[in-house]
C-alpha positions, 0 to 999 in steps of 0.5 A, a space after each residue: 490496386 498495387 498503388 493502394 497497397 503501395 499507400 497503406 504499406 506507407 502509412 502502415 509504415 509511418 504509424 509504426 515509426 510515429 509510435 516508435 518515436 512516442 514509446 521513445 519519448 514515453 521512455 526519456 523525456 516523459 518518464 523521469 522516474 517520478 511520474 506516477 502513473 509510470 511508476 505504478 505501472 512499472 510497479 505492477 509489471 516488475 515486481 508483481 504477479 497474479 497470486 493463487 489465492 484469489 483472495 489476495 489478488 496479487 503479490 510480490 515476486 520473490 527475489 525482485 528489484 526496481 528502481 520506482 520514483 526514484 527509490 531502489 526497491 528490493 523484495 525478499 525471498 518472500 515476498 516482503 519488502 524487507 531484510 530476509 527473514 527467518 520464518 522462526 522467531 528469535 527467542 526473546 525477541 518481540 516480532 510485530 507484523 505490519 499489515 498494509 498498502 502501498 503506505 506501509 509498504 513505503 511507496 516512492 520512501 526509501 526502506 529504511 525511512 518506512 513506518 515499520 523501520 521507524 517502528 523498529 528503531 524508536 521501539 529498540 532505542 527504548 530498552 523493550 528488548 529486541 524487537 523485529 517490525 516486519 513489513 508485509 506491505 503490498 500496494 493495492 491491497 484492502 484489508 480483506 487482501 491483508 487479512 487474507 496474506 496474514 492467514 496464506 503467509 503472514 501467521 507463520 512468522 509467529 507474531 506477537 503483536 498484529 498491526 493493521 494500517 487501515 487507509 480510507 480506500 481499504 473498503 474497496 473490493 477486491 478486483 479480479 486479477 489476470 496476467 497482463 496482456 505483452 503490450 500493457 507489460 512492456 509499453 511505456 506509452 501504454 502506461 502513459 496513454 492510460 494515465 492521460 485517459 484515465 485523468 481526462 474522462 475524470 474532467 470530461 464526463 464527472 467522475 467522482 472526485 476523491 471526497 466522493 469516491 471515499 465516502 462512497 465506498 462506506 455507504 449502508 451495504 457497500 460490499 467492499 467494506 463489508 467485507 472488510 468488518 468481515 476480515 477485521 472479525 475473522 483477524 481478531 477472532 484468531 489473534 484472541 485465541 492465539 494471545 496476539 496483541 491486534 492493533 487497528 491503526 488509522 493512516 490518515 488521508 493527507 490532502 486536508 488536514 486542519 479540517 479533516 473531511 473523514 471524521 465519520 469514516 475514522 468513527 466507523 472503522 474505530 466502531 468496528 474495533 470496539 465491536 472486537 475489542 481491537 485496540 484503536 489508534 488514530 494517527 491523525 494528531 501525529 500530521 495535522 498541524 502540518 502543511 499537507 504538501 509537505 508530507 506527500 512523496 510528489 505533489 500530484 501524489 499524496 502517498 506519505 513520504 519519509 518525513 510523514 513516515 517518521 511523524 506517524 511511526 514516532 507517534 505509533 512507538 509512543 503508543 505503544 510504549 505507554 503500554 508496556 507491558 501489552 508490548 512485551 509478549 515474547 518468552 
């Protein structure tokens, strides 16, 4: 009997030192600060937390800061990543409040490269007076968790102008969140054991491929994108009544482009904002006669990087100084 329990006390002990030399590994050698699974959950870990609201999901952590694919991210007081903020407008300035994902958010893009400081910059640059481009962007969020941030937080800013970037995988529905168990928290392996798996069941036992899984998500009844037309609605129902400018802009999928494979699901989601009489800008042209690869943060993730933000943030300030006088609402 002590022979046995001498034994398993040796294994035990040899698993313990293997899984040791693994983390280890998983925290050098395998984590160089751009691979995406990592990233992500670092992401997740560090600066998110489960919010009240269900509705939202999750949020960012006030006052939080990590370094993720390489690029320092800092969020504010509130929760944004951005500059601190004055919940009161500054009188003659015109505030644009950007609701959106990991995109807007600026995944693995430094926060002076993202769409809402090239916004700010081209529209500043043209002569329309102040002008102050909020980014509320969180990764992971759809469109019900975006609108549901614009009426917990996002409506005190008091904007003149509302944006929703809309991605293809905005018509997911909203998952359950729940505090993270220690080991998902503080494993590096943990993140990369996932990610592994999480690639091989996809080979191994015929997951969806990514033009599947998207189009799927816009099939009749879909609950997740009812939900969305849903959000739009309630959105453009406030911002009616309260004299805000709402635009619906369309951030393309970047893995094809010349012959984009998503035209119908663009012409649903432009459909909805017709219904609304939300204005509608498709930002497909600003990328198309580009090579994919050069617009994605690393090859393995087509997360828009900085040069994709100004193509996409030059074409957008280009609409909307051809309508100046929608542009300028602020007294």
């Amino acid at each position: 009997m002590k022979k046995i329990l001498a034994n398993g006390l040796l294994v035990l002990a040899a698993v313990a030192v293997m899984a040791g030399v693994f983390e280890g590994l998983c925290r050098t050698v395998l984590s160089d600060g751009t691979q995406y699974h990592v990233e992500m959950w670092r992401y997740a870990v560090e600066l998110k937390r489960v919010a009240e609201d269900p509705e939202i999901g999750h949020e960012h952590i006030p006052g939080a800061h990590a370094r993720l694919m390489g690029v320092d991210v800092s969020i504010n007081s509130d929760g944004l990543r951005d500059e601190e903020i004055e919940e009161a407008k500054p009188a003659g300035t015109t505030r644009i409040l950007m609701l959106g994902d990991s995109i807007t958010f600026g995944w693995g893009v430094p926060s002076d490269e993202t769409m809402s400081r090239v916004l700010e910059r081209e529209l500043t640059a043209q002569g329309t007076g102040p002008v102050e481009v909020i980014n509320s962007g969180v990764g992971n969020y759809n469109t019900a968790m975006e609108v549901g941030y614009f009426f917990d937080h996002g409506k005190a800013y008091n904007p003149d102008v509302v944006v929703l970037n809309y991605f293809i995988n905005d018509a997911e529905p909203t998952p359950i969140y729940k505090e993270v168990p220690w080991i998902a928290r503080h494993s590096y392996a943990y993140a990369v054991i996932g990610g592994a798996w999480d690639s091989l069941k996809r080979r191994l036992f015929g997951g969806a491929d990514w033009r599947t899984y998207y189009a799927g998500l816009y099939a009749d009844g879909a609950p997740g994108w009812r939900k969305a037309q849903e959000s739009i609605a309630k959105l453009a129902e406030y911002c009616r009544a309260n004299n805000i400018r709402f635009v619906i802009v369309n951030i393309p999928e970047l893995r094809e482009l010349e012959k984009y494979p998503f035209d119908d699901v663009t012409a649903k989601v432009e459909a909805v904002a017709a219904t609304h009489h939300v204005e509608f800008v498709d930002l497909l042209p600003a990328v198309q006669d580009q090579s994919p690869d050069t617009l994605w943060v690393t090859k393995p993730d087509p997360h828009p990087n900085g040069r994709a933000q100004e193509l996409m943030g030059k074409f957008f300030s280009s609409y909307l100084l051809r309508t100046p006088s929608r542009l300028e609402l602020a007294e």
